[in-house]
C-alpha positions in Angstrom: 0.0 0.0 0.0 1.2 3.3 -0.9 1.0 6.2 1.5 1.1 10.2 1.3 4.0 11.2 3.2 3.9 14.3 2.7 1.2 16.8 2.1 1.8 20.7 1.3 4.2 21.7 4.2 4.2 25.3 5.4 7.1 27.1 7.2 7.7 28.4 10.4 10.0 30.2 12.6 11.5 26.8 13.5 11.4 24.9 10.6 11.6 24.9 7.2 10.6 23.2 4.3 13.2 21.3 2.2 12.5 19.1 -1.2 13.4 15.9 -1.1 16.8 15.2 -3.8 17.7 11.3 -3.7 17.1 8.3 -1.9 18.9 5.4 -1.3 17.8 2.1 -0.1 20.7 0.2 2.0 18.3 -2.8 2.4 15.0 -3.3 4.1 16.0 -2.1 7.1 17.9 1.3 6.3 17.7 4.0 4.3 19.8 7.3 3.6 18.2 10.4 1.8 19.4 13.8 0.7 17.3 17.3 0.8 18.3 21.0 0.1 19.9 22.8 2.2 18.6 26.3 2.9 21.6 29.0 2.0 21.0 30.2 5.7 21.9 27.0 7.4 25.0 26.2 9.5 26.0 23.6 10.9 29.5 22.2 12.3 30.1 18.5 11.3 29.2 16.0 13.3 26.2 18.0 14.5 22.4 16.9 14.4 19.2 18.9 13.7 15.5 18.0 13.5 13.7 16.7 10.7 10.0 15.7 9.8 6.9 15.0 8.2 3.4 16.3 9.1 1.8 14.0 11.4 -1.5 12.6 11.0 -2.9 15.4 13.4 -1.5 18.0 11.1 1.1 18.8 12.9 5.0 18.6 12.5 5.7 15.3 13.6 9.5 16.0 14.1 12.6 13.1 15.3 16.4 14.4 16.1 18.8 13.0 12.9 22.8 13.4 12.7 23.5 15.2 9.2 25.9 12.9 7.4 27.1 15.3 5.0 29.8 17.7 5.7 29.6 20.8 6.9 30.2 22.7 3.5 28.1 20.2 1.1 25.3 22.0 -1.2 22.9 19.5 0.3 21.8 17.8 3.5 22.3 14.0 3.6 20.6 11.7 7.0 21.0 8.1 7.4 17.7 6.8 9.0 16.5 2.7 10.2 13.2 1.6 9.1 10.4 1.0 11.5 7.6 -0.3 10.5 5.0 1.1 12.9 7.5 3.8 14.2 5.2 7.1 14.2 7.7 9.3 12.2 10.1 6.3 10.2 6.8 4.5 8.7 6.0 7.4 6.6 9.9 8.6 6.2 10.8 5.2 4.5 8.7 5.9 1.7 9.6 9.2 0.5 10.9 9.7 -3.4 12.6 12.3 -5.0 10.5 15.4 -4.8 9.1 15.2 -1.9 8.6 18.0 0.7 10.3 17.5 4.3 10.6 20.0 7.7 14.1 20.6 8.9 14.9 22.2 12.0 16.3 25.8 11.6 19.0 25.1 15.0 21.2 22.7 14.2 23.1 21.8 17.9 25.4 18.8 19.4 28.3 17.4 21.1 29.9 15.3 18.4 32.1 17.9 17.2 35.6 18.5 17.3 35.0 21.6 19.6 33.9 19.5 22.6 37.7 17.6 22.4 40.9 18.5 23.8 43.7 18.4 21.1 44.9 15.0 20.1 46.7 12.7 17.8 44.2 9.9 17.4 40.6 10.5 16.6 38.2 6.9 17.4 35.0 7.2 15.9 33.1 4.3 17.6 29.4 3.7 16.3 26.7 1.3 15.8 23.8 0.7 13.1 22.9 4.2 12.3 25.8 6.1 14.8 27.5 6.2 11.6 26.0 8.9 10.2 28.0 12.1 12.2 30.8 10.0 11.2 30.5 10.5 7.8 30.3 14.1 8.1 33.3 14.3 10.3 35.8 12.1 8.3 34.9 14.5 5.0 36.1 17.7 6.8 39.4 19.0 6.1 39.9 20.5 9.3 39.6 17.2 11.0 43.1 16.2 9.7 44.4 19.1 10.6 43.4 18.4 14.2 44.6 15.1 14.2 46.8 12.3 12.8 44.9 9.4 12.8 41.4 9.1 12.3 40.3 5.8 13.2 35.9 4.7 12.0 34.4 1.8 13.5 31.3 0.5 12.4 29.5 -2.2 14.0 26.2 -4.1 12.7 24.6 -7.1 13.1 24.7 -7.7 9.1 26.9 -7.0 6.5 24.0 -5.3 4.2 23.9 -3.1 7.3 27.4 -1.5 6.9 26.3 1.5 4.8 28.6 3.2 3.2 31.5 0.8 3.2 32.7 1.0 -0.3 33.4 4.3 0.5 35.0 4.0 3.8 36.9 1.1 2.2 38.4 2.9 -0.2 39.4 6.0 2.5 37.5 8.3 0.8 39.4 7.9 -2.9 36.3 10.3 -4.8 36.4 13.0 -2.3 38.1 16.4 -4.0 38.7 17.7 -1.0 40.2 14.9 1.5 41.0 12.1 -0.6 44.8 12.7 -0.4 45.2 13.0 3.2 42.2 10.8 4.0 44.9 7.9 2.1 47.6 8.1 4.7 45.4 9.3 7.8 41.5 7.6 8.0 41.2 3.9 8.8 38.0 1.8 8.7 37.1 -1.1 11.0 33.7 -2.7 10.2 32.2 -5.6 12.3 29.2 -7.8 11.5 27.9 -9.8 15.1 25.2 -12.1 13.5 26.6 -13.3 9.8 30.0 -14.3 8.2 32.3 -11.6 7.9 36.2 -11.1 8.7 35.7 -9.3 11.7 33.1 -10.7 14.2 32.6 -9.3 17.5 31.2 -6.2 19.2 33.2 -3.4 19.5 34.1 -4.1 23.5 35.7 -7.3 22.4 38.1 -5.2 19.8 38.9 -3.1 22.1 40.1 -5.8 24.7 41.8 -7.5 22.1 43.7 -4.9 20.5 41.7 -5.3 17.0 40.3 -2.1 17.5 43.0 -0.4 16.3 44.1 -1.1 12.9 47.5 -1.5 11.4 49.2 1.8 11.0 47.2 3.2 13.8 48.2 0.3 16.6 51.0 2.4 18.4 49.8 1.9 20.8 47.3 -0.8 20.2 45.0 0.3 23.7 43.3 3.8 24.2 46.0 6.2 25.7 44.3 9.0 27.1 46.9 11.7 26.8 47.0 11.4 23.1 43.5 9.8 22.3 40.4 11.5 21.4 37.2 9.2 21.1 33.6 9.9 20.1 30.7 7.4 20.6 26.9 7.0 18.8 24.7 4.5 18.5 23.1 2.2 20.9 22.9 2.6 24.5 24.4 -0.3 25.9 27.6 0.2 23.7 27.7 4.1 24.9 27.2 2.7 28.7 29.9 0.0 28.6 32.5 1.9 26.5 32.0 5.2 28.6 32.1 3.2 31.9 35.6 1.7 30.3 36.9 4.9 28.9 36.2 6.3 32.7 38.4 3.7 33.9 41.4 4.5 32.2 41.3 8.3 33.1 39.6 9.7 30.3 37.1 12.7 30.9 34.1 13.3 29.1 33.9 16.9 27.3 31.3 19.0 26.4 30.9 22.5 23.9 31.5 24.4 27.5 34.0 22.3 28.8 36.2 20.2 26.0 37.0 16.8 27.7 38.9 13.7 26.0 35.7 11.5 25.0 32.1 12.9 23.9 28.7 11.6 23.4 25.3 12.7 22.1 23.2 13.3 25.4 20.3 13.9 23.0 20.1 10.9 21.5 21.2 8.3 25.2 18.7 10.4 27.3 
């Protein structure tokens, strides 16, 4: 059955109304779409803003999304799951090129650079959709500026679930801007927990055993907290074990106010 997911939009003085530009379909379970981008918006990578379609009560039914596209792309990219009776996702899914979509005028966050202290290695650890801030980060110039190494990790529970991965895989080789230094500096760790696939375990078990950190970035091969910098998104149990571990070792979690050595989206963890 088809559905209207969107119906004419109007403005406000929080939100806007963007078209709809591409969509692509990971598998049946995730999705990644792009939209304009209004010429007044600004946003620093890694942040996330809210975006929506009119609810069935006619009102802006509205969900926090991390943009996945850098901060100075032309348009707005999201990477979204599929829920099949999730208020908002059910009618999201099924949007096509054209299409009408709210945006949030504020885009806000702690998954920026801002919120670290100065280091050499950047760890970006995320699951399922926690990817998505990723991808704007890694694309940013600045990024290698600030540090490096820039180490991705991507856990999923199947391998049709690691979007993106040609593109990680090849370290960015199509990107203009930070192909070159994304060559020598960005590595990729992917992890599948329920199929086939060279790497097999969650991300607390790479990090015990020292897979966690590739070869070219294993010096050392454990997280070294006056030199380390680590950002986490995705699910909540990851975000809880990893942050109770990086707490162990000394690390201190940072903030826009107060820039610490490991950050996470309070937002999105509650």
């Amino acid at each position: 059955m088809t559905v209207a997911v969107s119906a004419s939009l109007e403005p406000s003085a929080s939100l806007s109304v963007e078209k709809v530009l591409s969509v692509k379909h990971w598998n049946e379970h995730l999705f990644s779409f792009t939209i304009t981008r209004p010429a007044s918006f600004r946003f620093r990578s890694g942040e996330f803003v809210m975006i929506g379609l009119q609810g069935d009560n006619g009102k802006p039914l509205l969900r926090a999304y991390s943009v996945a596209s850098p901060a100075y792309a032309e348009e707005l990219e999201f990477l979204s799951i599929k829920v099949q009776d999730g208020p908002l996702t059910s009618k999201l899914q099924q949007i096509k090129e054209g299409d009408e979509i709210y945006l949030g005028r504020k885009p806000t966050g702690t998954l920026v650079t801002d919120a670290l202290k100065p280091g050499r290695r950047l760890f970006l650890l995320g699951t399922g959709t926690g990817l998505a801030p990723w991808m704007s980060i890694i694309r940013d110039p600045d990024v290698y500026d600030l540090f490096n190494q820039v180490i991705v990790v991507h856990s999923v529970r199947r391998v049709s679930d690691l979007a993106y991965h040609d593109v990680l895989e090849s370290k960015l080789r199509d990107d203009p801007l930070v192909d070159e230094v994304a060559a020598n500096q960005l590595f990729y760790v992917p992890t599948v927990t329920r199929e086939d696939f060279h790497t097999r375990d969650r991300i607390d078990v790479l990090i015990q055993d020292g897979r966690l950190f590739p070869e070219g970035a294993n010096d050392p091969a454990r997280f070294d907290p006056e030199h380390d910098r680590i950002m986490l998104c995705g699910s909540m149990a990851m975000i809880k074990e990893t942050g109770e571990l990086l707490e162990k070792l000394g690390f201190t979690e940072g903030s826009n106010a107060h820039p610490g050595d490991y950050v996470i989206e309070r937002a999105f963890v509650g």
